[in-house]
N, C-alpha and C positions, 0 to 999 in steps of 0.2 A: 462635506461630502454626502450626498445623498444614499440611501436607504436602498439596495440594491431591490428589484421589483420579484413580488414573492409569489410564485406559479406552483398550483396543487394539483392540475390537472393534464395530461397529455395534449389535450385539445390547447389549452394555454400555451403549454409550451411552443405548441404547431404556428400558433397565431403568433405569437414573439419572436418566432426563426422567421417569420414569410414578412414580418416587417420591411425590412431593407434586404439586400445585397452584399452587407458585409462579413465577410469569414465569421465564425464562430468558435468559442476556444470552448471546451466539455473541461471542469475538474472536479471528480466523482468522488466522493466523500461517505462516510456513515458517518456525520456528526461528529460532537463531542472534537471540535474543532479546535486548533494548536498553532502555534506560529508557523509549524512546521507547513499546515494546511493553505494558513495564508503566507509563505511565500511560494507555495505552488499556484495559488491565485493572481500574485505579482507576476511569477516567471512568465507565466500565460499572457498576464498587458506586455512583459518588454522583449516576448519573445517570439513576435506574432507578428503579421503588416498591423501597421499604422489604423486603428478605427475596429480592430476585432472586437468584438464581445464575447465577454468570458462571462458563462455559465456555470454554478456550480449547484450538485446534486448532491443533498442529503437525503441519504435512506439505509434503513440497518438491513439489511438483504438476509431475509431468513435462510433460503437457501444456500447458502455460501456457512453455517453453522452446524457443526455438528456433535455439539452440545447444546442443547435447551438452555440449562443454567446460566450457559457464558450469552446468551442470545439475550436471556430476561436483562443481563446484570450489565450488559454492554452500553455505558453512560449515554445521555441524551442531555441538551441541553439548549432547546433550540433558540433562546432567544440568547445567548451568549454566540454561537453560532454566528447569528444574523450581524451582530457586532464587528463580530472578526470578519464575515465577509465584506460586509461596508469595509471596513478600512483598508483591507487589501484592494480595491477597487469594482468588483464580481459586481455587475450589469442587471444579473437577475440570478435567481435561486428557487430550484426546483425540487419540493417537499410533497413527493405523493404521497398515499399512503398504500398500503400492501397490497389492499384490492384492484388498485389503479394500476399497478405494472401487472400484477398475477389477477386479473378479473376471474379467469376459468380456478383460483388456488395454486399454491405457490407450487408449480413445475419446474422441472431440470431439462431445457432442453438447450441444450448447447450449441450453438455454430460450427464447433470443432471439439474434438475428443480432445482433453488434455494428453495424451502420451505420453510417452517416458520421460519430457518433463515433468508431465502432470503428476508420477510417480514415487518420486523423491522430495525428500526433505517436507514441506508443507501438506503437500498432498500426501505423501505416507503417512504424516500421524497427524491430519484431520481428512478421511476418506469423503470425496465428493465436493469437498471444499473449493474444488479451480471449476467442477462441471456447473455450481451457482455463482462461481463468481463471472466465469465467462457467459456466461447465461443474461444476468443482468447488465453489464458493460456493454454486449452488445444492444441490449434493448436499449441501454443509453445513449450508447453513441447513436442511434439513428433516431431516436425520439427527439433530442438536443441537435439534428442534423450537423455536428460536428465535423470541424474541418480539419482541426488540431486539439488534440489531450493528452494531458500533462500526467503523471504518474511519478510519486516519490520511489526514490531507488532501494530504501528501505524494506519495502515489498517486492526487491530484485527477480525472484521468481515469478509474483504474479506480473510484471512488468514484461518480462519475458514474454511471457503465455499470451498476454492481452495483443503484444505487437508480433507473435505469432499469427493467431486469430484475423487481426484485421490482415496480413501480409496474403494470408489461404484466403482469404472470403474477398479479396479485393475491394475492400472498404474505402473508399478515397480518403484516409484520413492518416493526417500524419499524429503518430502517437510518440513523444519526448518524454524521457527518463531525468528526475532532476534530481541534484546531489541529496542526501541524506540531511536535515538537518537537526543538528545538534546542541545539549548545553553546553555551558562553558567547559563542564569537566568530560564532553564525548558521549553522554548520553544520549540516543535517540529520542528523538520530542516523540509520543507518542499515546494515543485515546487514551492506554488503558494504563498510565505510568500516573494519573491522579488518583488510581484506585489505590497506590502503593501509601506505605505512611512514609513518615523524614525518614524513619532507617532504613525502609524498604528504598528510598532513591538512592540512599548512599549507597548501600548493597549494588542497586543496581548499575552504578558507576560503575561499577569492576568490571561490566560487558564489554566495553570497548575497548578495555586496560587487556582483558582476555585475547581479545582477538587480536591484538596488536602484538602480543607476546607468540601468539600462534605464526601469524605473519613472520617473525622475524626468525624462529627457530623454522620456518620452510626455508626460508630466504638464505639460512645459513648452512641447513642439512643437506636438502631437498627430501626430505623424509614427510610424507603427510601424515604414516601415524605417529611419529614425534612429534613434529607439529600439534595435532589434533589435543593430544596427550597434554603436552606443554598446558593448552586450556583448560582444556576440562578441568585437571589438578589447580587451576590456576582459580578455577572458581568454587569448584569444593572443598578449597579449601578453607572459604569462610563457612560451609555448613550453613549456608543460607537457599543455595541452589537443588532445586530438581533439572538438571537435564534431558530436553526428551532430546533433540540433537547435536552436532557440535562437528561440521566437516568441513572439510577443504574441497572443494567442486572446482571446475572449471568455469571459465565464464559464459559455457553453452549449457552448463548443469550437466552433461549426459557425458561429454567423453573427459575421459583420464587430464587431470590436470596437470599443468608446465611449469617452471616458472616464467614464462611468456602468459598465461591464463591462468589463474588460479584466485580463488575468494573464497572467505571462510564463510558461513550460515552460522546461524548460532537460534535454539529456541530456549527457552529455558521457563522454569513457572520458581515466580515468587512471591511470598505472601500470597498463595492461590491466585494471582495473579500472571496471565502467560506473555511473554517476550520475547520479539524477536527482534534480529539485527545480521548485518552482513557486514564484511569490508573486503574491498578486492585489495589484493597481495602486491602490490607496487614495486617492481624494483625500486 
């Protein structure tokens, strides 16, 4: 399997899309890549016409950060990276660097207000965090001239927002949500889950144990703060967790949740390291 071709500059990028004619698949990344990354990279080849190119971009987007610390300490790894995307199949891979996307210094200028999506759960307790995230994504997807991009459901809010965004701005681009992936024991695969040590994973197994327990006392109440409740105790009760969220939302995030729509969020920091995860409520 060859070596996917490695583009540093916009201009590269322009000259690699105006090659041929064939669709283009965008999967947008900050590094510090996971299986989870690469089978957002597969889903992209089997999920696409026939001859797509799939494009993947690593870049740590400063503005999308609203800690310094977490920005410095957020892993990099690029030529492991490069690895995982050869072997998922990724065509080429785009590694600017900060002055290349921000030439004028890193701006917030967004295509669309996040809104009262933007509001809640993510956006509440990191402010500004969806105005860089939607800021860059857009620069992606029309830099990568993208026809189709992939987005793990893990990031269920920003997922939202992004296929907000392109729906207002009329983007031609179709933007797919793909399942969560997880380990054997329901852990979310995720960058910052190598920062943890062996007890910090084990610990962090209890996420999904949490929210499965939440699920199920909604499913049998209908009560969201029993539910909600059900969790939280569920995971303080090893004294390993800080809580910054823990809710039952709907699947639109903004109105009252049903048992017809309903998903729990969940963020939490362990071992100074921060976590997040979702699962929609399933009959």
């Amino acid at each position: 399997m060859s070596n996917p071709l490695v583009l540093t500059t916009v201009a590269e990028v322009e000259s690699w899309a105006a090659q041929d004619l064939t669709p283009i698949a965008a999967v947008l990344t900050m590094g510090a890549l996971h299986q989870g990354h690469a089978e957002l990279a597969k889903f992209a080849k089997t999920h696409t016409p026939s001859g797509t190119r799939v494009i993947a971009t690593i870049f740590v987007n400063p503005t999308q950060f609203n800690n310094a610390s977490d920005l410095e300490s957020y892993p990099r790894d690029l030529d492991s990276d490069l690895v995982t995307l050869r072997t998922a199949g990724v065509d080429a891979v785009f590694v600017p660097t900060v002055s290349e996307i921000y030439p004028n210094g890193p701006e917030v200028n967004p295509p669309m207000e996040p809104g009262l999506i933007g509001d809640v759960l993510e956006g509440k307790a990191r402010p500004g965090h969806f105005r860089g995230m939607l800021t860059v994504v857009q620069k992606f997807l029309a830099i990568t001239h993208a026809d189709y991009s992939f987005f793990g459901e893990k990031d269920f809010q920003q997922l939202t927002l992004v296929k907000a965004m392109v729906n207002d701005t009329k983007m031609p681009i179709e933007i797919v949500g793909v399942p969560t992936v997880r380990d054997e024991f329901g852990l979310a695969l995720s960058s910052r889950n190598r920062r943890l040590s062996a007890n910090g994973v084990e610990h962090a197994r209890l996420i999904p144990l949490a929210m499965q327990k939440t699920a199920e006392v909604y499913l049998s109440s209908g009560s969201v703060s029993d539910a909600e409740a059900a969790g939280k105790n569920f995971l303080l009760e090893s004294g390993q967790f800080e809580i910054e969220y823990f809710e039952i939302r709907s699947n639109d995030l903004v109105s009252a949740p049903t048992l017809e729509s309903a998903r729990v969020f969940v963020a939490v920091n362990l071992e100074d390291v921060r976590l997040i995860d979702n699962l929609e409520i399933a009959k």
